[in-house]
Each structure stands twice: as C-alpha cells, then as structure tokens.
C-alpha positions as CSV (number, residue, x, y, z in Angstrom):
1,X,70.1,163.3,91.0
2,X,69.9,160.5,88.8
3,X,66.3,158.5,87.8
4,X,66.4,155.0,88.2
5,X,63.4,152.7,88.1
6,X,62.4,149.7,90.2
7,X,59.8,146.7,89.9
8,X,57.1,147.5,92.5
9,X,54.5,144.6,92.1
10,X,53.9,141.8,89.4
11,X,51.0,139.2,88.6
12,X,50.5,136.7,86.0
13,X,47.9,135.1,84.8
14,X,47.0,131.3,83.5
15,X,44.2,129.9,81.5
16,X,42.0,127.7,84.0
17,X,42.5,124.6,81.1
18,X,45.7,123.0,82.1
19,X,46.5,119.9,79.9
20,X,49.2,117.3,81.0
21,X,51.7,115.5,78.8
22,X,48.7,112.7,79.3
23,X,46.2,114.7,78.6
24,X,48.2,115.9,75.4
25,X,49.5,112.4,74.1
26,X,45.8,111.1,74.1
27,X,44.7,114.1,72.2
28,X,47.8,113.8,69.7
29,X,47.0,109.9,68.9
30,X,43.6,111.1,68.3
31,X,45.5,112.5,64.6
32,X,48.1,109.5,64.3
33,X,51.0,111.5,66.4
34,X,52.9,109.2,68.8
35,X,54.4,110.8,71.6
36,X,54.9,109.6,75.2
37,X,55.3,111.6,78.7
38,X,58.7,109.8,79.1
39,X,59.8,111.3,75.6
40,X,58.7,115.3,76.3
41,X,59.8,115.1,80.1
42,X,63.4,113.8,79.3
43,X,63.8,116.1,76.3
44,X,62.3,119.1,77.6
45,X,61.1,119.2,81.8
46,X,57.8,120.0,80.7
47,X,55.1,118.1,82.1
48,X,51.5,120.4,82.0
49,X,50.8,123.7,80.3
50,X,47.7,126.0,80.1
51,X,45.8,126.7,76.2
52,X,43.1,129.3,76.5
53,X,39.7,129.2,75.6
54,X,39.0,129.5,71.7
55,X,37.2,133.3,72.7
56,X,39.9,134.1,75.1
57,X,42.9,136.6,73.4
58,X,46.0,137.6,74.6
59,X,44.7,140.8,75.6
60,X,42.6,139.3,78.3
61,X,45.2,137.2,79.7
62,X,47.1,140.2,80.0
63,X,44.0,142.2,81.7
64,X,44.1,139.8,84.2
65,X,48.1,139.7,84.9
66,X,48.2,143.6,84.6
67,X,45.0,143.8,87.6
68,X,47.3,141.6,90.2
69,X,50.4,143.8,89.4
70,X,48.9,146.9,89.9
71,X,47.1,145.5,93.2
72,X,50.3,144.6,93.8
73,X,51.9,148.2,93.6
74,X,49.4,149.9,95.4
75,X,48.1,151.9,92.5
76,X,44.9,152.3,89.9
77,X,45.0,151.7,86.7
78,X,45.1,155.9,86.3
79,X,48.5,155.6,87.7
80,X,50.2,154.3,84.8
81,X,51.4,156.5,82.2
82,X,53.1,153.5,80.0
83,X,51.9,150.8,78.7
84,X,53.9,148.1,76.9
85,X,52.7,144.6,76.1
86,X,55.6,141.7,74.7
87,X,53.5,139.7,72.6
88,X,54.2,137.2,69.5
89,X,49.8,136.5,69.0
90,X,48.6,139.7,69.5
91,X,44.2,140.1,69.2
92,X,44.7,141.2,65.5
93,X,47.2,142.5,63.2
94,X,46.3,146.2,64.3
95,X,45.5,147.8,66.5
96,X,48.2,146.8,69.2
97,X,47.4,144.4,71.8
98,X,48.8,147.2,74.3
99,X,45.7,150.0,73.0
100,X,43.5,146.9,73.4
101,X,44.7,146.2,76.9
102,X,44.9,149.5,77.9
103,X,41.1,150.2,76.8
104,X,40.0,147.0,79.0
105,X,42.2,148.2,82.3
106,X,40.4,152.2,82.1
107,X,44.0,153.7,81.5
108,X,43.1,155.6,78.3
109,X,45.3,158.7,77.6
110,X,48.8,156.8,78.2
111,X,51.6,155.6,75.1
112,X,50.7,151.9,75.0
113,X,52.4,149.5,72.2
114,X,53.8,146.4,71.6
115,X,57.1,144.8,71.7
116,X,57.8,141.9,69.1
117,X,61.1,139.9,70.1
118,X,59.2,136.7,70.5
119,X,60.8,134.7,73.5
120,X,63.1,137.7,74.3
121,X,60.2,139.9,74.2
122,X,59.7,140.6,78.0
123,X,63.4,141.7,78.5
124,X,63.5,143.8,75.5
125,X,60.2,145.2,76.6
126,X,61.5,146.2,80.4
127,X,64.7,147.3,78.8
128,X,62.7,150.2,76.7
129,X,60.3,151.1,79.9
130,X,64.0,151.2,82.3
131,X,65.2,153.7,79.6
132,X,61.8,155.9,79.4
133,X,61.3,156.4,82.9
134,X,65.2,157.1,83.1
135,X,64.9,160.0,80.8
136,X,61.6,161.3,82.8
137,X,59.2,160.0,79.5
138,X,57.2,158.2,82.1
139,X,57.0,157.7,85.5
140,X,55.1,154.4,86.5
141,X,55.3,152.0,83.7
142,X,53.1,148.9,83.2
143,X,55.0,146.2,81.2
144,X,53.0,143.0,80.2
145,X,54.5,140.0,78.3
146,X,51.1,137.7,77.4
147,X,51.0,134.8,74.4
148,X,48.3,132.9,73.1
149,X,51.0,130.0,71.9
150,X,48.0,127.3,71.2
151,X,46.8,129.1,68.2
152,X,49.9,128.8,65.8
153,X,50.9,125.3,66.9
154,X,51.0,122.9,64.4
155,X,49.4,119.7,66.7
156,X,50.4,117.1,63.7
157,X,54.3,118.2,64.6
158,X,55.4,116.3,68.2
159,X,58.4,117.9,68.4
160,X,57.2,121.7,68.9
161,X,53.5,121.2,69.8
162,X,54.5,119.5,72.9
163,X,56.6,122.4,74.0
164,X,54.1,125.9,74.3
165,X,51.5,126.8,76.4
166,X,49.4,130.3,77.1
167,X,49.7,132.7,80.2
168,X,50.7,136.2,81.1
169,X,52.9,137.8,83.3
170,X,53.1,141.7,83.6
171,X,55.2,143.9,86.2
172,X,54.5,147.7,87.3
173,X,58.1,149.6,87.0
174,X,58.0,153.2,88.7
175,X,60.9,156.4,88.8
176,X,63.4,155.6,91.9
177,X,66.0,157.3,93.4
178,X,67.7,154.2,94.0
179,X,68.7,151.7,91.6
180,X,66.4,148.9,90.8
181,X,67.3,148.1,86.9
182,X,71.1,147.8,87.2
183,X,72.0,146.7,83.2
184,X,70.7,145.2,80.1
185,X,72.4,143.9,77.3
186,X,70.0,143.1,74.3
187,X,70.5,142.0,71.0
188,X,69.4,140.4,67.3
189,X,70.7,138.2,64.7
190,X,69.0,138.1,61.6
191,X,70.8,135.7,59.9
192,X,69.1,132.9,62.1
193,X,65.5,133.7,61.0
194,X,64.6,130.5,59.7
195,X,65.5,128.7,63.0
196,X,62.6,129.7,64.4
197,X,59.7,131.3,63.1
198,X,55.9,131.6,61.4
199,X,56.6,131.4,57.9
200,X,52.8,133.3,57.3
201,X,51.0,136.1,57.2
202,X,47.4,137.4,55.6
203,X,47.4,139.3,52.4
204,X,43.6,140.0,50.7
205,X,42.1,138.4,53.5
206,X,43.8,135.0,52.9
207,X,46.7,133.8,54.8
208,X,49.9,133.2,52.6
209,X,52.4,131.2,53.5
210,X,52.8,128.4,56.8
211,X,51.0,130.1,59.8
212,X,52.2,127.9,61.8
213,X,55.4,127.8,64.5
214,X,58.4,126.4,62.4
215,X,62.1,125.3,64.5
216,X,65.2,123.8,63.9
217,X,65.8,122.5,67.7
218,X,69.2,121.6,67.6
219,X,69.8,124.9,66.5
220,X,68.2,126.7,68.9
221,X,69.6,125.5,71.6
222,X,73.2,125.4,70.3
223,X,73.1,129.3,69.7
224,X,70.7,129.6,72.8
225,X,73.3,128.2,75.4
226,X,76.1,130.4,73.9
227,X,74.1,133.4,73.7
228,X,72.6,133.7,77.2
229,X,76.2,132.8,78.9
230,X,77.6,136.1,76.9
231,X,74.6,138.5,77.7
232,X,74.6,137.7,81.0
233,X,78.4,138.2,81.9
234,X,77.6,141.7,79.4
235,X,75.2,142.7,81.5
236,X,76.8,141.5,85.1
237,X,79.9,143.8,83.7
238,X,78.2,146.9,83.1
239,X,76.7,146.8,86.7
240,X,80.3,146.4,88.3
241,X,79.2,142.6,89.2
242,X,80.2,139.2,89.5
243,X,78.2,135.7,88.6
244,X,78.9,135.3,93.0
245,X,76.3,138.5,93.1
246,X,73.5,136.9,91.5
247,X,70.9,135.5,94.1
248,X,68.8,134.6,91.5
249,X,68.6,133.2,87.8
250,X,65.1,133.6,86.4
251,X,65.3,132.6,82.5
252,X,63.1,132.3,79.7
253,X,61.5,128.6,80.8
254,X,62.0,127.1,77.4
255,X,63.7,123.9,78.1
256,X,65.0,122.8,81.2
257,X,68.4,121.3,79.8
258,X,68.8,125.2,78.2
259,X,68.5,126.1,82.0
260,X,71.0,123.3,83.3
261,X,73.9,124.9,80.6
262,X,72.8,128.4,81.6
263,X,73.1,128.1,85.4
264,X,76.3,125.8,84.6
265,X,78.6,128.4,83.0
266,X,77.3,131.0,85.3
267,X,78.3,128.3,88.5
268,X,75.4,129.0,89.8
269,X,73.3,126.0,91.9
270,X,69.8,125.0,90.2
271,X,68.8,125.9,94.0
272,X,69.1,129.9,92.5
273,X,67.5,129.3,89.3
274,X,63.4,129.8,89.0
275,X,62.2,127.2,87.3
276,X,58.3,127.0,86.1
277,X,59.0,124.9,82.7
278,X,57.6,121.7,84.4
279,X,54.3,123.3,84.8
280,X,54.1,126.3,82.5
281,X,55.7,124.9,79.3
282,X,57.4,127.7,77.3
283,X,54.8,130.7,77.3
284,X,57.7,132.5,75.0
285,X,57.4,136.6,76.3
286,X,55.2,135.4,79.0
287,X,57.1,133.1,80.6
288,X,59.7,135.3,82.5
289,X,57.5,137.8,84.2
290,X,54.9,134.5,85.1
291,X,58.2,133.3,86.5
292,X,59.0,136.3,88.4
293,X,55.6,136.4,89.9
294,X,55.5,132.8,90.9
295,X,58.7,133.4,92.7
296,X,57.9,136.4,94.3
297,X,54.0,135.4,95.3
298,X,55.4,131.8,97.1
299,X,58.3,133.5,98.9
300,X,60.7,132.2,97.1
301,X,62.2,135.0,95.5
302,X,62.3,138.4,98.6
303,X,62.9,142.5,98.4
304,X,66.6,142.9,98.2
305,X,67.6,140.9,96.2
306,X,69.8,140.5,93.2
307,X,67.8,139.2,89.9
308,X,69.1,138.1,86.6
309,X,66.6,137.5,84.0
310,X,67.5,136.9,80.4
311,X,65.7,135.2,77.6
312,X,66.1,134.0,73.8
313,X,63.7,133.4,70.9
314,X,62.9,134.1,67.2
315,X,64.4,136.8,65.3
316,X,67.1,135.8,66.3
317,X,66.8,137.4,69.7
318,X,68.2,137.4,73.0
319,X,69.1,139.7,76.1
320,X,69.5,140.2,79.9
321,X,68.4,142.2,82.8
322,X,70.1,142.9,85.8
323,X,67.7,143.9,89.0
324,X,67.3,144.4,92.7
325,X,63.8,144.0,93.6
C-alpha cells in the first residue's frame, strides 16, 4: 500500500507589536524617509505588520506556532520524529534554528534542520517532509516556516522597509493511507541572485559586506508572475487536475497585485484566494503556513478540500504544493 502524508493541525504565531503604515511613516520621517499610507497600500495591499521584540528570535516565534499545531493534531511534542524549520534569520549562524526549536518544544532525539529558499522556503520545506514520510524516514513531521524580517531591513530604504514583517506559521504532516500532498513542483534560478538578496555575511567576527535586504522590484515581480503561473499548472498536471479543482489559492503574501496576476491566469475569483498581506506584510517563509492557519482557524478554509499553495523569493526560488486537507 502506498504512504501518503496529510496536514493534521497548523498554528502560527505573531509578535504582540503590530505597527501600521501610520505608525511606520511617523517612525520613517523620524530619519528624513517620506512615505505615505496611500503610497504602500496602492503599491503593495499592505497596511499593518508585526516586528518582534529586540530579545525575541525566530526560534521562539516558531515555539509558539509549533505548540498550537501540535495542539492542533492531537499529539505531544514526543510525537514528532521530524523537525524542519524554513527560515531566512535563523538565531545564529549555527546551530540550526530547527535543533534550537526542537530543544525549546522537549522533542530531543528527532532529525531537525533548516530549509533556506527564502520566500519559497515553506513549500520547499513541506515538499522534503511529503517525500520523507513517503519513503517511511518519518512518520509525523513538524514543519515550521518562522522570520525575524525586522532585523535585516534597511529602515532608510522606503521601498523595501515598508514591505516585511515577523511571524511564524508551522503545520504537523503525519503518514496516511490516503492522499493529502497530491504534487509539488519546485525550483531555482541562480542567475537572478542579485534581484533579491543580503549582500553580507560575518567573517572574523565582523560583518563583511551589506547585511541588509537588497531588491530590484520590477524584477521580482516580472519573473514572480511568470513563475508561479508555470509551477502551478506543473504541479495541477502531475496530480491529474485542472485550475476548476482548486478550491483554494493560498500564496506567498508578498504583494497583493503578485496575487491579482496569479489568481488571474489561474481564472480563479479573489473570493478563493487567502489573502493576509493587508495585515501580515510579507513574512517571506512564514507567510504561507500563517496564511494557512488563519484560513483554517476562522472557517474559512474546511477538511476536504483542495489547496494550492505556491511561493517565490530569493535565490531565485519558487515552487507549488498541491493538497487536500
């Protein structure tokens, strides 16, 4: 018989501080920066996001995520034999942000590491936990995308400060006999590193290069919009399905107009596509599975039915999932 895996609870998690575009554009012409609420709705749909606390890391946003998922699924933390945590601002270079979490949750003994596909990272992370409890590597899989965005902002640039904001979402994944993950379709471009990236990193103890987030926005969402329309009708192939089967379109909340083109060349209604961007801003691997959550926790999104979920970010990176939940 064959071993299919399935989403059994989810939780996210957001950092109590949630600043407004207001609350934003008076702290921006604090430093000179003018920006207005007008300018970062119309351009983007965002209108609030959540920064964490300077002592808060993304491994405690993802402790508190991971608790409501497993609550969720019924189980203990004991229960989970995987752990993988999609994360661009892990709590240090090394150790992972995964062994961290894991230590914090009581689930010691378990693989645990991290995923690294920045805004993609939550797909690509449930992608690798669909294909390790297919092949009997694990059996109950806890799969975390968390991002501490705030801390590698550069708050003198309007155009991408305005955009990010902190949170984690994380999902329990457990060995079915009937299919929950239906297809995937994942992928990189290298060639498009420098549209969006960190141009730093630390090197005897001092930090070489830009450490802050660098993008080319036309860019991104040229290649984005192309992109997502190809994984998806990939991924809807290799499940035997059509666009007409998807009851729902949760994508990476990035940009709302990114959302409009998406749903658009799949024809599907922004009535079927989750959208958090307006309050969340782009949490980059978190923003998915706190998408997912939201959905499921309000009603919104029910058992039974057919999810899409795709995403795009740095690397370049971008893939899809196909699910019944």
């Amino acid at each position: 018989m064959r071993r299919y895996s399935r989403i059994t609870g989810t939780g996210s998690y957001l950092p109590p501080r949630r600043v407004t575009n207001a609350d934003l554009v008076a702290e921006l012409a604090q430093g000179g920066i003018e920006t207005s609420d007008e300018w970062i709705v119309e351009r983007t749909g965002i209108r609030a996001r959540h920064f964490a606390a300077p002592d808060v890391t993304c491994s405690d946003l993802g402790l508190e995520a991971a608790r409501k998922a497993l609550e969720a699924a019924g189980c203990q933390p004991q229960d989970i034999d995987l752990i993988i945590v999609a994360t661009s601002t892990p709590d240090m270079v090394f150790p992972s942000a995964a062994c961290i979490l894991q230590n914090k949750l009581g689930a010691n003994g378990c693989p645990a590491f991290d995923v690294q596909a920045v805004c993609s990272g939550f797909v690509y992370a449930l992608t690798v936990a669909d294909a390790m409890i297919q092949t009997g590597a694990a059996k109950r899989a806890l799969v975390v995308g968390a991002e501490v965005f705030s801390r590698i902002l550069d708050f003198k640039d309007r155009t991408t400060c305005v955009l990010f904001g902190d949170g984690a979402g994380a999902v329990v994944l457990e060995a079915s006999d009937t299919p929950g993950i239906l297809a995937s379709d994942l992928h990189a471009d290298g060639r498009y590193v420098d549209i969006l990236c960190v141009p730093g990193n630390v090197a005897g103890g001092a930090v070489l290069g830009d450490p802050v987030l660098k993008m080319d926005g036309q860019a991104v969402f040229k290649l984005a919009v192309g992109v997502l329309d190809k994984a998806a009708r990939a991924t809807l192939a290799k499940a035997n399905l059509t666009d007409a089967d998807i009851d729902w379109l949760i994508p990476h909340q990035a940009n709302i107009r990114i959302m409009l083109s998406t749903a658009k060349k799949l024809k599907l209604s922004m009535d079927k596509v989750v959208v958090t961007v307006d309050q969340h801003g782009n949490t980059s691997a978190a923003s998915i599975p706190l998408a997912l959550d939201h959905a499921v926790r309000s009603g919104q999104v029910k058992k039974g039915e057919t999810l899409l979920l795709e995403g795009v970010g740095g690397g370049f990176t971008w893939g899809a999932v196909l699910l019944k939940l």
